[in-house]
C-alpha positions as CSV (number, residue, x, y, z in Angstrom):
1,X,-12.6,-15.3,-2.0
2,X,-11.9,-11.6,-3.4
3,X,-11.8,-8.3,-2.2
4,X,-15.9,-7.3,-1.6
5,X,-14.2,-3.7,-0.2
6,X,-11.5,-1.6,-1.2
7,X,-10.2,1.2,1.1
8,X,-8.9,3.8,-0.5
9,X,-7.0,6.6,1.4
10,X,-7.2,10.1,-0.1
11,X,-4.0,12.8,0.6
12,X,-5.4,16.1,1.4
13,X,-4.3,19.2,0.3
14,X,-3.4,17.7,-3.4
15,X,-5.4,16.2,-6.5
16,X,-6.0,12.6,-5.8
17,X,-6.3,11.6,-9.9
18,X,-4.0,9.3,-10.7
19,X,-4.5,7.1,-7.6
20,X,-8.3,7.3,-7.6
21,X,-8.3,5.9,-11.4
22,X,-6.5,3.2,-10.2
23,X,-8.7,2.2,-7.8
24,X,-11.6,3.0,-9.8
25,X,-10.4,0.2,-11.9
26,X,-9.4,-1.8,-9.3
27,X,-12.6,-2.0,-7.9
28,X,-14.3,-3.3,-11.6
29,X,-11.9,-5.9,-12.2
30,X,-12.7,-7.0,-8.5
31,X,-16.5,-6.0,-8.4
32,X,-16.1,-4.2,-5.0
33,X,-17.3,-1.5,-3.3
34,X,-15.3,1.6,-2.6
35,X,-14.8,3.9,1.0
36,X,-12.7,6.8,0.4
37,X,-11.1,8.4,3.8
38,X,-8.9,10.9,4.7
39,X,-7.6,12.3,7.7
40,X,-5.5,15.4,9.1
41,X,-4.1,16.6,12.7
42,X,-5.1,20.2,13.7
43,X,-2.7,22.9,14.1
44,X,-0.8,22.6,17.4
45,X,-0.3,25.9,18.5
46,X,2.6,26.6,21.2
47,X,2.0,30.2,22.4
48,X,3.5,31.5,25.9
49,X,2.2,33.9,28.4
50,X,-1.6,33.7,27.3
51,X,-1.1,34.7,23.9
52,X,-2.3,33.4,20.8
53,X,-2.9,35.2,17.4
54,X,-6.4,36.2,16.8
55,X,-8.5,33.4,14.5
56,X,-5.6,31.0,13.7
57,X,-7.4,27.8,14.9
58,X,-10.9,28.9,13.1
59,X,-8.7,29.4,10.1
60,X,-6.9,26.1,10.7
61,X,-10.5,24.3,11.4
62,X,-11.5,26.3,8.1
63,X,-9.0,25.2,6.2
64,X,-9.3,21.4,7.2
65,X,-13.2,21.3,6.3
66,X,-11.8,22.5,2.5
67,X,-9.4,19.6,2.5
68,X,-11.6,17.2,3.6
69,X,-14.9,18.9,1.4
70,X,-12.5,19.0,-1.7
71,X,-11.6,15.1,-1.2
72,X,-14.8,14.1,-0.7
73,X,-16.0,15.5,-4.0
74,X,-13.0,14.4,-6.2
75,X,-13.6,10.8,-4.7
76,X,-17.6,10.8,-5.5
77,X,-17.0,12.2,-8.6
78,X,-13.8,9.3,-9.5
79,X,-16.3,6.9,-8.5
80,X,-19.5,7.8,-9.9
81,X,-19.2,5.4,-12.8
82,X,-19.1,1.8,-10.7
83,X,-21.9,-0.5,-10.1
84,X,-21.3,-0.6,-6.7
85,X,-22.0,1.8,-3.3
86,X,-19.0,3.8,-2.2
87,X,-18.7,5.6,0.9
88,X,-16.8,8.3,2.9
89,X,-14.9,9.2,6.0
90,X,-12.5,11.6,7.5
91,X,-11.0,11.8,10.9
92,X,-9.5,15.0,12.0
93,X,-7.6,13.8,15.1
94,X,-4.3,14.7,17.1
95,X,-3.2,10.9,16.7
96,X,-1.3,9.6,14.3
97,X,-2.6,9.3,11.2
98,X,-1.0,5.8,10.4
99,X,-2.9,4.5,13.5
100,X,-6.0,5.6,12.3
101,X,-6.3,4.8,8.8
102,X,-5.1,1.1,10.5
103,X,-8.0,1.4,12.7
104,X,-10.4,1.9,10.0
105,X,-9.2,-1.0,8.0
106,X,-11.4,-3.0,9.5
107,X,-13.7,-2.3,7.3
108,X,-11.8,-3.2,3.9
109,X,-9.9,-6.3,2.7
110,X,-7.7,-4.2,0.9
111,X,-6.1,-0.9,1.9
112,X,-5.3,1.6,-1.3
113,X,-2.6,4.2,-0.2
114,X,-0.4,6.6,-3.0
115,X,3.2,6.8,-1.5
116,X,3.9,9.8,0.6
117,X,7.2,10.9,0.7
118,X,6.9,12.9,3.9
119,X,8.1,16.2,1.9
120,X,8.4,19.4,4.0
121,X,8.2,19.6,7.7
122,X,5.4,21.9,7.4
123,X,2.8,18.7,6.0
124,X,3.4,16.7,8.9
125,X,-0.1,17.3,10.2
126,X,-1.1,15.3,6.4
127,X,1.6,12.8,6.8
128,X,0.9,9.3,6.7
129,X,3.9,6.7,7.6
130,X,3.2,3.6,5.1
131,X,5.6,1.5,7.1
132,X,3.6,2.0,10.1
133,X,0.4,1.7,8.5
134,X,1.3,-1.6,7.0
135,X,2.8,-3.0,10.2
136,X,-0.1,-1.7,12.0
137,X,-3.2,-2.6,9.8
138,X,-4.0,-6.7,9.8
139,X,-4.5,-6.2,6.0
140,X,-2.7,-5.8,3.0
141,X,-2.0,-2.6,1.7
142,X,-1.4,-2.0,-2.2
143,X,1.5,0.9,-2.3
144,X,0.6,3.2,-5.1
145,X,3.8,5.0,-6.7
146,X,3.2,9.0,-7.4
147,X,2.0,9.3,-10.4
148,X,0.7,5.5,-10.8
149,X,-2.8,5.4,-12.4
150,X,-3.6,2.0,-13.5
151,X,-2.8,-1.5,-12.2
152,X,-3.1,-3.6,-15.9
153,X,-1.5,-6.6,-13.9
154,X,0.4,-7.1,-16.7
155,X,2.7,-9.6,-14.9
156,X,2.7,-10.1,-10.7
157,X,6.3,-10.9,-9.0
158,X,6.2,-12.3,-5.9
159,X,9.2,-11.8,-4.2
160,X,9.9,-15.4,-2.1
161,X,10.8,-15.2,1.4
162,X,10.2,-18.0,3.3
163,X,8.7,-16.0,6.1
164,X,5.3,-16.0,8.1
165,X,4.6,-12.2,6.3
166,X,5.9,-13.8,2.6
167,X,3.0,-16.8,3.1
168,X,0.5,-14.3,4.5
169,X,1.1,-11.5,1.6
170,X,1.1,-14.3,-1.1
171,X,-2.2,-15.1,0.4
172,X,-3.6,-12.1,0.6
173,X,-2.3,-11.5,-2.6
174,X,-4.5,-14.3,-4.6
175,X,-7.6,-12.0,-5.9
176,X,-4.6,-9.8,-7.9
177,X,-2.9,-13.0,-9.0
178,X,-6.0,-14.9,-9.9
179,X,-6.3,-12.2,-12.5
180,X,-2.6,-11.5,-14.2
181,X,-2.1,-12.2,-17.2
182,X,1.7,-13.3,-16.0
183,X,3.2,-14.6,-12.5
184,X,6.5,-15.5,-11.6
185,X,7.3,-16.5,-8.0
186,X,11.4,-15.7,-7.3
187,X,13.4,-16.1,-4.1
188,X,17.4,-15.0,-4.4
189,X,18.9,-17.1,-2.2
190,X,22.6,-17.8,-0.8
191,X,24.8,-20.1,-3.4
192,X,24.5,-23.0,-0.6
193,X,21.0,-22.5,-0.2
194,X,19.7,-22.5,-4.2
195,X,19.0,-26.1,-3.9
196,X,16.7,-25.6,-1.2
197,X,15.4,-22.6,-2.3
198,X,14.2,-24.0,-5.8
199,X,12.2,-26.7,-4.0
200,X,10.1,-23.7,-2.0
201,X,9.3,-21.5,-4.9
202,X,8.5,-24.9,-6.7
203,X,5.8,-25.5,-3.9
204,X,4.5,-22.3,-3.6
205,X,4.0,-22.1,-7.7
206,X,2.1,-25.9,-7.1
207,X,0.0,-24.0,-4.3
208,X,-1.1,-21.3,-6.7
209,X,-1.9,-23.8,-9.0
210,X,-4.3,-25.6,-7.2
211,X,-6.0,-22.2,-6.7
212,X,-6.1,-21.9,-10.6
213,X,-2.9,-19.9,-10.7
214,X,-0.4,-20.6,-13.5
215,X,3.1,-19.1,-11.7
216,X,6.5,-19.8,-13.2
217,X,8.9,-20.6,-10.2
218,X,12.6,-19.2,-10.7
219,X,15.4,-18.9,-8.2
220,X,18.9,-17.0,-8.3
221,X,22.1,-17.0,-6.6
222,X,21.8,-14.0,-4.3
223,X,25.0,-10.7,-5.1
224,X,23.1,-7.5,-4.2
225,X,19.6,-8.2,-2.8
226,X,17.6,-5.1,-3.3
227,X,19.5,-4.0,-6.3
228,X,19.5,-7.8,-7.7
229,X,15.5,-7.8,-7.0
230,X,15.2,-4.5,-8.6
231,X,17.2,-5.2,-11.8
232,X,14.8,-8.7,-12.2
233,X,11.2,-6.8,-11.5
234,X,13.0,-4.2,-14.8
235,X,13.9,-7.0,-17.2
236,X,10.4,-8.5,-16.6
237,X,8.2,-5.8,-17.0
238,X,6.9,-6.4,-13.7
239,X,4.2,-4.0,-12.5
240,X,3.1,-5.3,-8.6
241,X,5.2,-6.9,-6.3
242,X,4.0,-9.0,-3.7
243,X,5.9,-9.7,-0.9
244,X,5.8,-9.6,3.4
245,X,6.9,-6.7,5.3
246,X,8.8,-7.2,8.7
247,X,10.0,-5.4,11.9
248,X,13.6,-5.4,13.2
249,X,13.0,-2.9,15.6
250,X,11.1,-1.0,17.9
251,X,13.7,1.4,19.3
252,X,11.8,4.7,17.9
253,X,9.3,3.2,16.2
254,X,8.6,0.3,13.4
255,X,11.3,-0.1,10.9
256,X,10.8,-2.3,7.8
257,X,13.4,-4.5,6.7
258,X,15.8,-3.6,3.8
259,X,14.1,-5.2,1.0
260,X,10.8,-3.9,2.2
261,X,12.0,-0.1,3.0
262,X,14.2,0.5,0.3
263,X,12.6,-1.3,-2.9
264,X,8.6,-1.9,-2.3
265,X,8.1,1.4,-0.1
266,X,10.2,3.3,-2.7
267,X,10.3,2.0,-6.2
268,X,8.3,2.6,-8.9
269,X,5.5,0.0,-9.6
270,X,2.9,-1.3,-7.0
271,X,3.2,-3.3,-4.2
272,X,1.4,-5.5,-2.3
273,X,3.0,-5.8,0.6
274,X,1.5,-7.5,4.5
275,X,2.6,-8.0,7.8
């Protein structure tokens, strides 16, 4: 089965282009329907003694209704060439916007979000935490790099854990890989464990397979991890990564493991990445 709606989230306050071509060729190569949404806290004013400067929350409320009226129109527009219906949403809300947009992805298989770098202090009300939304959402959530605007699926990685998030990522992951032209399945693993770790990838590349998936199946003696990973996504060319995202803890809030933080929330070519 593949993706009948893609959810595409919109930052406000900034053009949208690259990441809306993307998904507008996303959505061809996967005949789906689009729903663009964006969403943005209000202004939380802290004033003492009874005083607050004269129109700043109409301006703020004024403001917000050209974000999201601006949005709204570059999406229709970006889409206006696809067979199918789009549609569009926008929450304005005190909540965090992570939470939301997972709240909302119940209504897509597949969750389209550019990577926000969080920036100044002063866009927090815009910000959107990607680790949260990923850990939060139920779906998988294609990480567009800044900048990113196509998705030629050139050749898919899938980055071999043998994890409950790695089998549900791969899965979620088969639309994408039903259509590359190229995919490798890789797991680094410890020197005493390569034996072992051949004998998985080989089974997940026989899994694909019997979904009409040709996948090469490699496996490496583990040095640097993230830097190892990095270095073997550059010498193949690769341009999506597929792989599970997981929690370690919950003192503060959700915080992704290395591999997932460091190289598929902040590298430079897509990721599909689940929890």
């Amino acid at each position: 089965m593949g993706y009948a709606n893609l959810l595409a989230h919109l930052q406000l306050g900034q053009p949208n282009t690259a990441l809306l071509n993307l998904v507008n060729g996303l959505a061809k190569i996967c005949e789906a329907s689009v729903i663009g949404i964006a969403a943005r806290q209000p202004m939380r004013v802290v004033y003492a003694e009874g005083y607050m400067p004269e129109g700043l929350i109409e301006q703020d409320q004024a403001d917000i209704e050209a974000e999201i009226g601006a949005a709204e129109t570059e999406f229709r527009a970006a889409m206006r060439s696809l067979p199918t219906t789009s549609g569009w949403r926008s929450v304005v809300t005190y909540e965090a916007l992570s939470a939301v947009l997972a709240r909302e992805a119940r209504c897509g298989d597949l969750i389209i979000t550019g990577l926000d770098r969080e920036g100044s202090v002063f866009e927090a009300s815009r910000h959107v935490d990607v680790g949260d939304l990923v850990m939060q959402a139920g779906r998988p959530c294609l990480v567009v790099p800044t900048g990113v605007e196509s998705l030629a699926l050139d050749h898919a990685v899938v980055g071999w854990k043998d994890t409950t998030e790695t089998r549900r990522a791969v899965s979620d992951a088969l639309p994408l890989l039903a259509v590359a032209k190229q995919v490798t399945v890789v797991e680094l693993a410890r020197p005493d464990d390569v034996a072992a770790a051949r004998g998985r990838v080989q089974d997940v590349a026989a899994w694909l397979a019997r979904h009409g998936i040709t996948a090469q199946a490699v496996t490496e003696p583990m040095t640097d991890d993230v830097p190892q990973l990095e270095r073997f996504l550059a010498d193949r060319h690769a341009d999506l990564i597929v792989a599970g995202a997981y929690g370690h803890s919950r003192v503060r809030e959700w915080v992704l493991g290395g591999v997932t933080r460091d190289l598929l929330l902040h590298g430079n070519r897509c990721a599909l990445v689940s929890h």
